[in-house]
MIKE-835825 format. One record per residue (C-alpha): residue in three letters; x, y, z. Coordinates in steps of 0.05 Angstrom, whole numbers, plus 5000, padded with zeros to 4 digits. Example, Ala and Ser with C-alpha at 12.3 -4.5 7.8 and 13.67 -1.06 7.14 Angstrom:
<rs>
Ala524649105156
Ser527349795143
</rs>
This chain:
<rs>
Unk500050005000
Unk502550714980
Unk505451105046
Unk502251815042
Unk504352405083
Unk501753095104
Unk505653485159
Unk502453975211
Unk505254705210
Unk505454865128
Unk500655105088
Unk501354695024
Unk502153865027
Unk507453405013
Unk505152814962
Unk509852064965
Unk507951554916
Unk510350764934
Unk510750314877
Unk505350694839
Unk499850674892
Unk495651214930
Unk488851364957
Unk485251984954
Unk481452285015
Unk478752985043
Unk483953575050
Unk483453525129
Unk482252765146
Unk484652645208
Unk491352205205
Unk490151475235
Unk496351185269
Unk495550585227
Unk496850875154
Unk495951575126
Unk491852025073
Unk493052485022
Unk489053075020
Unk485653294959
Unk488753884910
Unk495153564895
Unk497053694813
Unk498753024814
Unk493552594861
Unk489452504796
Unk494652214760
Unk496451814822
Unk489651554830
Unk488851254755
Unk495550954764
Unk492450624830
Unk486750374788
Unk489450134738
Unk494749724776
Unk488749424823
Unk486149104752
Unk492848754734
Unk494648574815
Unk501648834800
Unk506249214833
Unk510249754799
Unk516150094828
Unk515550834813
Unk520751174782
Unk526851724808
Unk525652324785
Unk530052464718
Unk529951774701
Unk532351724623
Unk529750994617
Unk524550914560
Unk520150494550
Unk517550384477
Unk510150334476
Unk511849734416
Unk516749454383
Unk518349264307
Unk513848904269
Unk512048624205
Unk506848474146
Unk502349004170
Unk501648624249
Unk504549064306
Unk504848694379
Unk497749064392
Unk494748734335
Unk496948084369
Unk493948404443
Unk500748494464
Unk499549234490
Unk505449554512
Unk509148924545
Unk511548784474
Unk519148904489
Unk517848284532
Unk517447854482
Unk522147594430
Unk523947824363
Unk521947074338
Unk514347194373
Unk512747844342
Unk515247754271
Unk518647234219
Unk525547554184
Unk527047274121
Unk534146954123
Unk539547434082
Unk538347594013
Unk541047043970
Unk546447183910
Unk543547463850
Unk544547243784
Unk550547703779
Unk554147483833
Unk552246713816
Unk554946963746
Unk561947123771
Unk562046563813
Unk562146133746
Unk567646493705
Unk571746663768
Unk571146013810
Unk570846513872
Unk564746823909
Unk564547443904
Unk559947803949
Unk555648473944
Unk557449013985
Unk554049194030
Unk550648524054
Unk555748464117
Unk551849004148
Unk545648554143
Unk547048004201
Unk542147404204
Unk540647444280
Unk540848154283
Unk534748404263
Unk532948844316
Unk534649444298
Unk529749904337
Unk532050404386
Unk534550064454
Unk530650274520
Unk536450664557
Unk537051154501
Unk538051794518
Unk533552344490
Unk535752904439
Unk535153604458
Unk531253774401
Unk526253144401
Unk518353494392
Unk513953164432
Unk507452804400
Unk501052414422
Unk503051814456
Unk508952114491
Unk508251874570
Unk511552464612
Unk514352314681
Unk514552904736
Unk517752944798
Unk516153494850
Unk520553664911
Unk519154164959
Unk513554454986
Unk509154054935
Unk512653234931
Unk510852634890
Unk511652354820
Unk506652124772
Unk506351934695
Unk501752424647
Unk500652144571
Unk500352514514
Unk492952594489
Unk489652644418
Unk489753444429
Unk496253444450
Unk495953644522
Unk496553244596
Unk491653474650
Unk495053524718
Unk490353744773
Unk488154414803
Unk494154624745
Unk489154474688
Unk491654274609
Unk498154314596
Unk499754334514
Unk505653964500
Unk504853784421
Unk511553984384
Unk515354244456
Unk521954114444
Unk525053624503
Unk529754184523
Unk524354594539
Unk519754154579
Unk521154224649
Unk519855064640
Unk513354904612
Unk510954394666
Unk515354854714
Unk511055514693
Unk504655094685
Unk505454864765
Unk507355564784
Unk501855834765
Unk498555514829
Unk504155374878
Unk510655584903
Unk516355424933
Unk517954654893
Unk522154514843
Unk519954014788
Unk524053464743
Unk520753114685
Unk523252624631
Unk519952234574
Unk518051514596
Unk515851134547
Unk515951354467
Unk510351354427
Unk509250854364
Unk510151074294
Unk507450624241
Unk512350594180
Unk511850174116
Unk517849844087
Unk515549764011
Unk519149593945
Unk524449073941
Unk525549014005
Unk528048304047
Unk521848314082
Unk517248904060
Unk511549074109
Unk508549534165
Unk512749634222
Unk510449984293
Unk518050374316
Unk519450824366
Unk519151574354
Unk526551604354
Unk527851104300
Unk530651334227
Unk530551144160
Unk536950644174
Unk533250394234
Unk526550114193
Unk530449894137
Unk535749494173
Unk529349184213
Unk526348944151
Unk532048574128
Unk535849114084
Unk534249064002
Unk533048463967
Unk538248143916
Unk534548513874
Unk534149223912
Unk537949863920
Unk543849903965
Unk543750703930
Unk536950943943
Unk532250924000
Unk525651413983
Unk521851754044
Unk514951864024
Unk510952354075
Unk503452554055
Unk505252313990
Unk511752773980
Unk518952513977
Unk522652774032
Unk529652564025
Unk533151963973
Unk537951624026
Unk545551283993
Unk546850694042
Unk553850684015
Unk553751414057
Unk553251054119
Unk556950474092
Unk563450674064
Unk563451444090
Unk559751344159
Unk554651884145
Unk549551894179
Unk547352674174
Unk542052624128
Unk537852034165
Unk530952254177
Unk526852184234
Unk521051694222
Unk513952064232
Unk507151604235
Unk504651394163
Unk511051414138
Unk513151014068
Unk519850744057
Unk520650573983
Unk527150083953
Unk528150143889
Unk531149593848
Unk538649663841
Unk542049923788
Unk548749753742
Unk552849193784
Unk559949273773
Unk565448743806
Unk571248913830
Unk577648373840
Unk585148443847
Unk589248783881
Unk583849263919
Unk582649353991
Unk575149073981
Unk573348603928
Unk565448663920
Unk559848683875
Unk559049443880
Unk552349853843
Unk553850463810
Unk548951083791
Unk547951393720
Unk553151863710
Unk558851423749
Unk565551283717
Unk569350633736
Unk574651103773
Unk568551173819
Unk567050443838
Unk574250363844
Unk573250913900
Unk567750543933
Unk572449943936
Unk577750353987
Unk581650433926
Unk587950023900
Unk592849633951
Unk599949753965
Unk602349153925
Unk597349433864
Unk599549693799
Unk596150333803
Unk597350613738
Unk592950093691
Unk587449633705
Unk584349073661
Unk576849193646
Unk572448673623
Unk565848863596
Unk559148473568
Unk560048793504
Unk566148623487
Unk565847803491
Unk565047743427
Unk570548193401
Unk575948503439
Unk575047983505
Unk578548493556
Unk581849113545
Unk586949493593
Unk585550253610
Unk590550813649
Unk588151123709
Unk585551693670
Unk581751353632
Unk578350913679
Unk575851703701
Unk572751863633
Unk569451113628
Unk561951123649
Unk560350453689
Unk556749923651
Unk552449403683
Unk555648803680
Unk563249093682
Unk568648683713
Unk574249173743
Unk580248773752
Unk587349143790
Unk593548783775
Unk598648573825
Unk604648823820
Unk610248783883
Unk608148023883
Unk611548023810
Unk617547563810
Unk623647983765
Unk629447703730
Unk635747593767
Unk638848083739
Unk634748663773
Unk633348273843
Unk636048643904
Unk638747963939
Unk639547834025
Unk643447184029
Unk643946854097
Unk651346484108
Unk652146004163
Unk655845524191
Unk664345404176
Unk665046134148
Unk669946554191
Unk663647124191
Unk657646854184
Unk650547384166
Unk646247614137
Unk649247944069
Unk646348464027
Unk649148543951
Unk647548743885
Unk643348373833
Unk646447863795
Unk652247753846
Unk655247063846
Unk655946533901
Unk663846643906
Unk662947443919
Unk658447253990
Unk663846714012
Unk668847193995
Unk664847734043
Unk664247164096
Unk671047134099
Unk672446524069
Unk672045844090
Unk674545494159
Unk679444824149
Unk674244374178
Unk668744664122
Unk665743974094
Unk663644394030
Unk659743684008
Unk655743754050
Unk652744434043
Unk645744494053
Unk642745053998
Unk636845224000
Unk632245723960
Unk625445993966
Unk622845893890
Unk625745153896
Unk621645083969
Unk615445363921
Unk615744903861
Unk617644393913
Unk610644453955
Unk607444523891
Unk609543923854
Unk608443443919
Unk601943703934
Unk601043583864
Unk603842803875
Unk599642743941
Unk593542933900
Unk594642393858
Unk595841783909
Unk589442003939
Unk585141923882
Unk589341263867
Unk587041083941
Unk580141153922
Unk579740843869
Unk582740223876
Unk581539713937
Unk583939703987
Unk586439013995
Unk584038353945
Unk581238004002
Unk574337954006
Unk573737514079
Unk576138184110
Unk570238444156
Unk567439174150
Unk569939424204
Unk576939184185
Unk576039554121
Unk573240204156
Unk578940204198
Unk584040174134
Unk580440764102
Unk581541134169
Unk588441004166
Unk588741184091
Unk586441904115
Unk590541944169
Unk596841764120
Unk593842314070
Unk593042854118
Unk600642784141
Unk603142834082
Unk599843474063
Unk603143764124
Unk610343554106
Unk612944224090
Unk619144114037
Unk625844474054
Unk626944793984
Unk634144453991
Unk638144453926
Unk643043873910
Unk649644203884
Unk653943863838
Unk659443773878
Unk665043173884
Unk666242893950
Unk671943193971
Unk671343833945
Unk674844463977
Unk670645063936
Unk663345183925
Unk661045313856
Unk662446013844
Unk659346203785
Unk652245983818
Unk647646713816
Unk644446843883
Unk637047003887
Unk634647463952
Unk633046984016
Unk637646423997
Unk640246044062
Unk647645764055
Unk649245394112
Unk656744954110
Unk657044374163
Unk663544134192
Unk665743494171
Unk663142864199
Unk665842104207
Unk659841884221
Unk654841394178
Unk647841254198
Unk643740604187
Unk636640584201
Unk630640234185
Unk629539494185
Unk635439264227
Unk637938984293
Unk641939584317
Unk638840244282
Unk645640764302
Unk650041194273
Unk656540854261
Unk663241244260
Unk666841124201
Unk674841124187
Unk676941454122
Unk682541034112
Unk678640444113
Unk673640644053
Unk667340154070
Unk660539944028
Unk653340034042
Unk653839304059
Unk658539314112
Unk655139804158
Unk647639454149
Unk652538814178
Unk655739354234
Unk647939484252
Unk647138714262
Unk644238584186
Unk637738664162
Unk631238284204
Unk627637794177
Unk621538264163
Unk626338844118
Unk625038864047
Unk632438794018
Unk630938943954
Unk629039713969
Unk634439944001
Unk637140623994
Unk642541054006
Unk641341824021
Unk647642154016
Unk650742824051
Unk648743273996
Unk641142993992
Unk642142583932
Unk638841973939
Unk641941253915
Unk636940653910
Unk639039893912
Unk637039933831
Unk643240453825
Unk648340063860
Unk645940313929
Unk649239673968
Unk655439733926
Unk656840503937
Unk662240713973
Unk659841124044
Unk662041764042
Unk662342144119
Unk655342364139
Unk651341924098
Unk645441534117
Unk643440854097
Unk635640704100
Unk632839864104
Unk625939934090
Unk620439464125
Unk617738794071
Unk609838694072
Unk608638014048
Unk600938304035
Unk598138523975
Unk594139144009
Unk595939783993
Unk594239954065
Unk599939564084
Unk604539954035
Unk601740634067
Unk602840324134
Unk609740174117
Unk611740834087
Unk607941224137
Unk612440914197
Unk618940944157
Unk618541704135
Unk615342034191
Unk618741664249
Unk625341594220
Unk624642294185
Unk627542104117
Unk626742744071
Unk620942754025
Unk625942543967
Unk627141954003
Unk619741803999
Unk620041953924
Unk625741333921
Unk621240903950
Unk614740973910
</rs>
């Protein structure tokens, strides 16, 4: 129950509203010690008392509100095909509910048949700009409740108005906006409030009170918005009526009903008002330039027309936002290139390739200078493409080159030279060599090898897996499914290691075993990696053996790959004799076929016995190979000697 005041001693009353309750009684009622009265001639006891009424018939409590509270409270909330949350008797709890109970969203426009058009000559999607700003599970785009009101918002029917009085008159009550534009406060009479600005409120309730009382000072603030019916028309995602708050804008309702169709304006959004056009709104504006200075405040009745688009031009290459963009009559193609934040660092900014409908038949593609591009009109249907160019590989002759020298140099770094500069110029700047250089075994390796490397066993990994899948797995037909399911999972497994064995880009030189120099005359391209290794006695012998080590060997007793398989304790009964290989210092590979058990070992290289399957399932193989290379970690041109 509401707790009411008066106090003996001064000649006006004091007014307390709890939760939204009061009770109205005689000016001079005695007080009871049991509760308390309020008496009559308060501006606000009216208001008080319908509140009281009102809440009796729902049995709920309301807490009241502080004075200069900016909470509001939005008498509905967005809607669609013509049914706001009163059509559905929702009143104004509507912000209680759900966006999914008061209205269906259609799911993002799909591609048009532009965009599905690039998609078939490019092999790339390509999307329209613009559609990012359209989320799927974002739809509510009304104006949140904790907003704060502008300065120069004009009030309107609907409007609830909360005042606050302190002083010698107290309390707080809640006064809507009626059909003639005024509230009605007791013994204070109408108050007109239709088009006050919100800045000026609290003088006009302030000068309306005074006329009657003194000695109070008064706060106010809006409470809950009014509803504004708008209608999203044209080709819209989902065209229909929507109930807003008074605060919302164009943006707001158009953004609610999905944004434009695949087949509506991103340019053009028409405000219709009593049948006049009140402003054409660019969502590239807000977009791309973040302008939002020319979006209108919705009013009731309100039309919101999309267009359908216009020209579609792509753009692709080197530009900071490949899109599907739309340009307007009278825009050149140095325009959309605007709209697409313009060419990249890496771009060749002074020509682009243009592809245009028109010319399929004849020309194909033609290439245009930037100040062309500024003279060309936009065609629907153009293709825009900006050409890479610091990706472009140049010849040797004009490459600035960083080599990296390592290991037995007497100053090893990181050297910068001139294009074209041999190998023996860096070893020269290194210092030279150091007396226990094993130049053999130098390990070279270059960037564009490492590429055409990756490339060609991705390439060879491609293959195999198509192999895999077409052939069976294994002759056998008693094997059990499950068996079988369990070899395919294993065939993946072997597949999906390879394509993450990243090749070193290591490049064999032609050198003879003993060698004191490096080849000189070899050109240097930038980021090559030299790196020298001392010399080694050692010889390792892994694989399919007794004693898998690394042997030291004893250059005056010049031994075969033979002899050190016996030092490792020979091959086991389960090693496949006739496959093994012999990978030597420089990464050259020797296989049983070339004489590999013959060859002489030369310090540092490693002799490989590979695992026999006596089964004719290619699982097995994979099995084999899979344990051998990646446990072992022969070099992926090791695996090529095996298959």
């Amino acid at each position: 129950m509401s707790l009411l005041k008066t106090q003996q001693g001064r000649a006006a009353f004091r007014v307390s509203v709890f939760l939204g309750l009061a009770v109205i009684s005689p000016a001079h009622a005695q007080v009871s010690p049991d509760y308390t009265t309020i008496p009559v001639g308060s501006p606000l006891g009216a208001a008080v008392s319908r509140t009281s009424d009102a809440q009796s018939n729902d049995g709920k409590d309301q807490q009241s509100r502080s004075s200069g509270s900016q909470v509001i409270e939005p008498v509905s909330i967005s809607g669609s095909n013509g049914r706001s949350a009163d059509d559905k008797g929702l009143g104004s709890n509507a912000s209680q509910l759900s966006n999914a109970e008061l209205m269906t969203i259609k799911a993002p426009a799909k591609p048009g048949e532009f965009e599905k058009w690039l998609f078939d000559i490019t092999g790339r999607k390509i999307k329209r700009f613009g559609s990012d700003l359209l989320v799927p599970n974002q739809r509510d785009y009304s104006v949140p409740s904790t907003t704060t009101i502008p300065p120069d918002y004009a009030l309107n029917v609907g409007d609830t108005i909360s005042i606050s009085l302190t002083g010698s008159v107290e309390g707080s009550a809640e006064f809507e906006v009626d059909r003639d534009g005024k509230i009605y406060m007791p013994n204070v009479g109408s108050v007109a409030l239709i088009g006050v600005r919100y800045r000026d409120l609290e003088d006009r309730i302030s000068a309306a009170v005074g006329r009657q009382y003194r000695g109070y000072e008064v706060s106010v603030s809006i409470s809950k918005l009014r509803g504004v019916r708008v209608y999203v028309t044209g080709f819209a995602n989902n065209p229909g009526a929507y109930t807003v708050t008074s605060l919302s804008t164009l943006v707001n309702a158009v953004l609610a009903a999905g944004g434009p169709s695949s087949g509506g304006s991103f340019r053009s959004v028409k405000l219709y008002r009593n049948g006049r056009e009140v402003v054409d709104f660019d969502l590239y504006r807000l977009i791309r330039g973040g302008d939002k200075s020319t979006d209108p405040l919705l009013q009731n009745e309100d039309v919101l027309f999309i267009p359908p688009l216009d020209r579609q031009i792509a753009v692709v290459g080197s530009v900071n936002e490949e899109a599907v963009y739309e340009a307007r009559p009278g825009e050149s193609l140095e325009d959309v290139l605007r709209m697409a934040g313009g060419a990249t660092n890496l771009a060749d900014p002074s020509r682009l390739i243009l592809y245009r409908l028109s010319d399929r038949d004849t020309v194909g593609s033609r290439q245009l200078s930037r100040d062309e591009s500024g003279s060309t009109l936009a065609q629907a249907g153009d293709i825009l493409q900006l050409l890479p160019e610091g990706s472009l590989i140049r010849p040797i002759d004009r490459q600035s080159v960083v080599v990296r020298i390592e290991g037995e140099v007497r100053s090893p770094g990181n050297y910068f030279v001139a294009p074209n500069t041999p190998l023996e110029t860096v070893v020269q700047l290194a210092g030279g060599l150091t007396p226990r250089a094993y130049v053999f075994g130098t390990q070279f390796s270059r960037e564009s090898v490492r590429a055409q490397q990756r490339k060609s066993f991705l390439e060879a990994v491609d293959q195999m897996e198509t192999a895999l899948a077409a052939a069976p797995l294994t002759g056998d037909r008693t094997i059990e499914a499950s068996e079988r399911q369990s070899q395919l999972s294993s065939v993946r497994a072997f597949i999906d290691r390879l394509r993450q064995t990243e090749p070193d880009g290591r490049l064999v030189l032609n050198l003879a075993p003993f060698t004191s120099n490096l080849p000189g005359d070899l050109l240097l391209e930038n980021n090559d990696r030299i790196i020298i290794p001392p010399r080694v006695n050692t010889v390792g012998v892994f694989g399919a053996v007794y004693r898998p080590a690394s042997f030291l060997g004893d250059p005056s007793q010049p031994r075969k790959v033979k002899d050190y398989i016996d030092l490792a304790g020979g091959p086991l009964r389960a090693a496949d004799k006739s496959n093994i290989f012999l990978v030597r210092a420089n990464g050259a590979v020797v296989t049983r076929a070339r004489g590999a058990l013959s060859a002489s070992i030369l310090p540092g290289d490693v002799v490989f016995v590979p695992v026999k399957t006596e089964s004719s399932s290619v699982l097995a193989k994979i099995k084999d190979i899979s344990t051998i290379v990646f446990q072992l970690g022969v070099s992926a041109a090791a695996l090529a000697a095996i298959n």
